[in-house]
C-alpha positions as semicolon CSV with decimal commas, in nm:
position;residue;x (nm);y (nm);z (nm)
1;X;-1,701;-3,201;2,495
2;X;-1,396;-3,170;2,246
3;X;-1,579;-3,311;1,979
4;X;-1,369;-3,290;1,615
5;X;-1,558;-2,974;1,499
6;X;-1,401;-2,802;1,824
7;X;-1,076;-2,716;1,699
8;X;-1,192;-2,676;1,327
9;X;-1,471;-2,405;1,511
10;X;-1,205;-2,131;1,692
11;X;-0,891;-2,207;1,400
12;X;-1,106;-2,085;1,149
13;X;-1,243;-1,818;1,343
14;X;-0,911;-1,680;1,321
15;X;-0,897;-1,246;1,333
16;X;-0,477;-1,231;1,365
17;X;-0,233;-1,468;1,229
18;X;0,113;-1,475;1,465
19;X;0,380;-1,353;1,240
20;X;0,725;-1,598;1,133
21;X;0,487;-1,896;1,278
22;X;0,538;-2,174;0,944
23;X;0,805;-2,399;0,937
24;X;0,706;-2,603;0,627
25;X;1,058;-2,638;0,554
26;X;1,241;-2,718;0,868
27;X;1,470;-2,978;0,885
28;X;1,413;-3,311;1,093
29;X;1,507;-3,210;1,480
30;X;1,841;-3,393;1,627
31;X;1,759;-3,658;1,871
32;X;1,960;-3,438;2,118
33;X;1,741;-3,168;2,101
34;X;1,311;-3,006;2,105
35;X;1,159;-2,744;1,915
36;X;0,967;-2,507;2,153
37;X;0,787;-2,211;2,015
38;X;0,644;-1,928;2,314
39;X;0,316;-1,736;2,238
40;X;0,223;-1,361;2,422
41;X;-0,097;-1,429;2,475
42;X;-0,134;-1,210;2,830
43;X;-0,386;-0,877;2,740
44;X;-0,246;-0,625;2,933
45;X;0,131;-0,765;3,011
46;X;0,366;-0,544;2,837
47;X;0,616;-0,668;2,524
48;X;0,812;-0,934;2,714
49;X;1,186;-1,125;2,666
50;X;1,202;-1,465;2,687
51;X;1,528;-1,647;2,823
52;X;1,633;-2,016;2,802
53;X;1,866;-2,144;3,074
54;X;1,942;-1,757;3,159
55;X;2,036;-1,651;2,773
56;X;1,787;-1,431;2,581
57;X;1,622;-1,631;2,326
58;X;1,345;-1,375;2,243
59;X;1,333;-0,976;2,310
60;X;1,031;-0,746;2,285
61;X;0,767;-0,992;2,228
62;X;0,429;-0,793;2,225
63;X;0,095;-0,884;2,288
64;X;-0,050;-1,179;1,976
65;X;0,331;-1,187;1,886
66;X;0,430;-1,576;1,837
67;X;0,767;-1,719;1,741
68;X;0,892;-1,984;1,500
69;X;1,054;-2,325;1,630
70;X;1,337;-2,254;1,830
71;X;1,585;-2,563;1,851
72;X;1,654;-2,601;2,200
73;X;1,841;-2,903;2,426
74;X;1,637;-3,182;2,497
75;X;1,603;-3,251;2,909
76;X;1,545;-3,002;3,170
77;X;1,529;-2,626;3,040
78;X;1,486;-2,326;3,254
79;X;1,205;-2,060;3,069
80;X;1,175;-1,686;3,230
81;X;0,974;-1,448;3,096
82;X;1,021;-1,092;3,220
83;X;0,901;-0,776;3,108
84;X;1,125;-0,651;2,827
85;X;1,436;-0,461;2,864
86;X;1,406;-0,487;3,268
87;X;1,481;-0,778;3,536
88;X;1,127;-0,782;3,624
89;X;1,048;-1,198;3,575
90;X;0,691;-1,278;3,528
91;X;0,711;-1,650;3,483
92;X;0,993;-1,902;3,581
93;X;0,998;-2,283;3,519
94;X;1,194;-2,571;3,435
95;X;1,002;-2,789;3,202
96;X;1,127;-3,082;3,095
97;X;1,195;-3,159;2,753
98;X;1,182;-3,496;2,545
99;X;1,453;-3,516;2,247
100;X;1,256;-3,492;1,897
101;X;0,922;-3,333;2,061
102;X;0,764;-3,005;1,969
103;X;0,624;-2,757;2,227
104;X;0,468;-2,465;2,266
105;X;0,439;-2,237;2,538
106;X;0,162;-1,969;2,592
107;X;0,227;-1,687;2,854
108;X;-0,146;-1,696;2,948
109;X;-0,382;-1,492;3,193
110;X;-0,428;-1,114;3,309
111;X;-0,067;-0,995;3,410
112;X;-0,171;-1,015;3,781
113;X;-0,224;-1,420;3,751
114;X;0,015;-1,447;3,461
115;X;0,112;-1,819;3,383
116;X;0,288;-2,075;3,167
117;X;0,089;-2,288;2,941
118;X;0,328;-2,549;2,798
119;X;0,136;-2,772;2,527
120;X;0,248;-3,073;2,335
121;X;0,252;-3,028;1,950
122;X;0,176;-3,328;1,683
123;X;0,313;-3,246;1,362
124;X;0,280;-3,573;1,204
125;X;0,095;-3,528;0,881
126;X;-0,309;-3,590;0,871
127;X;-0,473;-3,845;0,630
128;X;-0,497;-3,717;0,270
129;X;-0,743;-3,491;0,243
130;X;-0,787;-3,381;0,594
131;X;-0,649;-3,074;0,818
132;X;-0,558;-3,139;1,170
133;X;-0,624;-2,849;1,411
134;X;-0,674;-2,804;1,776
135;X;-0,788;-2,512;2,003
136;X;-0,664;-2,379;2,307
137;X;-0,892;-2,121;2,504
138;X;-0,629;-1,830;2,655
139;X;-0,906;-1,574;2,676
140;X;-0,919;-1,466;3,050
141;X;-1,245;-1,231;3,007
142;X;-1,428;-1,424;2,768
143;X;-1,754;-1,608;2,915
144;X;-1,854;-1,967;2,822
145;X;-1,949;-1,990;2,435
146;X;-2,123;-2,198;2,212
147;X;-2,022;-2,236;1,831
148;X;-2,177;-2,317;1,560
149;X;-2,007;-2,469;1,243
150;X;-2,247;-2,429;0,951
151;X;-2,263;-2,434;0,554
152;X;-2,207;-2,044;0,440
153;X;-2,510;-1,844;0,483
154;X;-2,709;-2,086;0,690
155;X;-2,959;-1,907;0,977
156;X;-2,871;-1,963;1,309
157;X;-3,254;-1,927;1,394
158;X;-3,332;-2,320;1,417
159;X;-2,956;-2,453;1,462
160;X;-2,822;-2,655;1,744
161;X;-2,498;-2,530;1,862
162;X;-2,192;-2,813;1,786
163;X;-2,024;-2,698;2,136
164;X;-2,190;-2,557;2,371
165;X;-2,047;-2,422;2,732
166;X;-1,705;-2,352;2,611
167;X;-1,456;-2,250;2,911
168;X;-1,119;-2,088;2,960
169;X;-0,815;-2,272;3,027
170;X;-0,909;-2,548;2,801
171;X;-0,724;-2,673;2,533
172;X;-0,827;-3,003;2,276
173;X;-0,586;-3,250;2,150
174;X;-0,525;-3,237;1,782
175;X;-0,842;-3,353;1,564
176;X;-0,875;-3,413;1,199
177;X;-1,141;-3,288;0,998
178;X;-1,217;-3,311;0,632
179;X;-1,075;-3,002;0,405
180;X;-1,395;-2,768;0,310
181;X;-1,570;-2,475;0,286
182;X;-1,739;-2,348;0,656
183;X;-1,881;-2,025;0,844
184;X;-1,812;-2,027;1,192
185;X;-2,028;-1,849;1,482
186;X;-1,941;-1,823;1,830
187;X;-2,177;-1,655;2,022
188;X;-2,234;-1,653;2,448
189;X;-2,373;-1,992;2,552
190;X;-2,710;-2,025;2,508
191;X;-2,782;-1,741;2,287
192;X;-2,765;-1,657;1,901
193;X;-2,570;-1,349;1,954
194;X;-2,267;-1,359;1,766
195;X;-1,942;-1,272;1,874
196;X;-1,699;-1,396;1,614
197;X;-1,823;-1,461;1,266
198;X;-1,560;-1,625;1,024
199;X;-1,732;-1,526;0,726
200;X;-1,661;-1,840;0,416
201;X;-1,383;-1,977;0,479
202;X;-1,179;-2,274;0,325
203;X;-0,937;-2,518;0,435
204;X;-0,685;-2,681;0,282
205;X;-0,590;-3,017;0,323
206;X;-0,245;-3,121;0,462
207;X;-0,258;-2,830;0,692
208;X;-0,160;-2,807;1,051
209;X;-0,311;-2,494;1,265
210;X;-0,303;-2,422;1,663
211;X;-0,602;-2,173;1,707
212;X;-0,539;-1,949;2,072
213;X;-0,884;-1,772;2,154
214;X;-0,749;-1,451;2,316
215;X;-0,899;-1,088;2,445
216;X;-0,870;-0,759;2,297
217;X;-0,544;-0,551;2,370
218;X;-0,572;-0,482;2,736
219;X;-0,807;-0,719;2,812
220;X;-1,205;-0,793;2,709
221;X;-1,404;-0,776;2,398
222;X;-1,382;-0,766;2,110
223;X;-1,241;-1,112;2,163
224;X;-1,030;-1,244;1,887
225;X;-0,808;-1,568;1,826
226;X;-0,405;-1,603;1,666
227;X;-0,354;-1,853;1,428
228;X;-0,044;-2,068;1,455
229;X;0,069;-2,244;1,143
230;X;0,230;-2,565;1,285
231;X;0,259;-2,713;0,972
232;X;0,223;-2,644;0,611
């Protein structure tokens, strides 16, 4: 179902971009240790702290909020993730690391069924001319949807949708796709409705996104999606 327009579709759907999210300029990462970056991405959790092996590495993390890179030991790390300023832990797991590798992990669901997403990042460069972008669906109230990728302007009237039946809980690899000009429309499946309209938009080649479909503050519509720049 993931075919390449599926992460171009929701990235450049984008309605909030996650703030302190570029590392263009980073430094290589020691052999000895991973980057992992965490993502609030739970509706109606309250602004959470995140702590690595016990020690706060993040405080007051609100809903759509998304760190940078965060150098961290490579091996077997302990994440928590409890509601800010209290002892209240809403997610606890040891992952386990590789040595060079880039992560990131999405606190994901309705706060009553509140989980860990932990997803691999590839932030080798794409061909010349290309973007390389992937999608991961962390919208708990959103139904299926089908999306259409069009030239700007184009009627939806006799289109056929380039995904259709798109679920929650789903995320695609990373896919390259020519740099352009698009308008994307995501709309419920099997209807023309739209949802999310991108308006023109253009990408620029060399770039590196993570696009996180996510609800409205609280939980529901207006769905919306965070953009996080993993590269360039």
């Amino acid at each position: 179902m993931f075919k390449r327009i599926l992460a171009l579709a929701l990235t450049v759907t984008t309605l909030a971009v996650a703030p302190g999210c570029s590392d263009d300029d980073s430094p290589m990462t020691p052999a000895s240790t991973a980057r992992v970056r965490v993502l609030h991405a739970s509706p109606d959790a309250p602004a959470v702290d995140v702590l690595v092996d016990g020690a706060v590495a993040l405080s007051n993390v609100t809903f759509t909020q998304a760190s940078g890179y965060l150098d961290v030991p490579a091996g077997a790390r302990n994440l928590k993730v409890r509601a800010s300023g209290t002892s209240t832990v809403v997610i606890d797991v040891t992952p386990t690391l590789a040595a060079g590798a880039d992560y990131t992990v999405i606190a994901r669901g309705l706060l009553a069924s509140i989980e860990p997403w932990l997803l691999t990042d590839n932030n080798a460069a794409p061909a010349a001319g290309n973007v390389k972008v992937r999608l991961a669906h962390g919208a708990p109230s959103a139904p299926l949807v089908d999306i259409y990728v069009t030239a700007p302007g184009a009627s939806l009237a006799a289109a056929t949708p380039n995904l259709t039946d798109v679920p929650f809980a789903v995320a695609s690899g990373y896919l390259e796709v020519p740099a352009g000009s698009y308008q994307v429309r995501i709309c419920p499946a099997n209807t023309t409705t739209v949802a999310i309209d991108s308006g023109a938009l253009a990408l620029t080649a060399g770039q590196i996104r993570t696009a996180v479909a996510v609800d409205a503050a609280g939980g529901g519509a207006p769905f919306g999606a965070v953009l996080l720049a993993d590269k360039n």
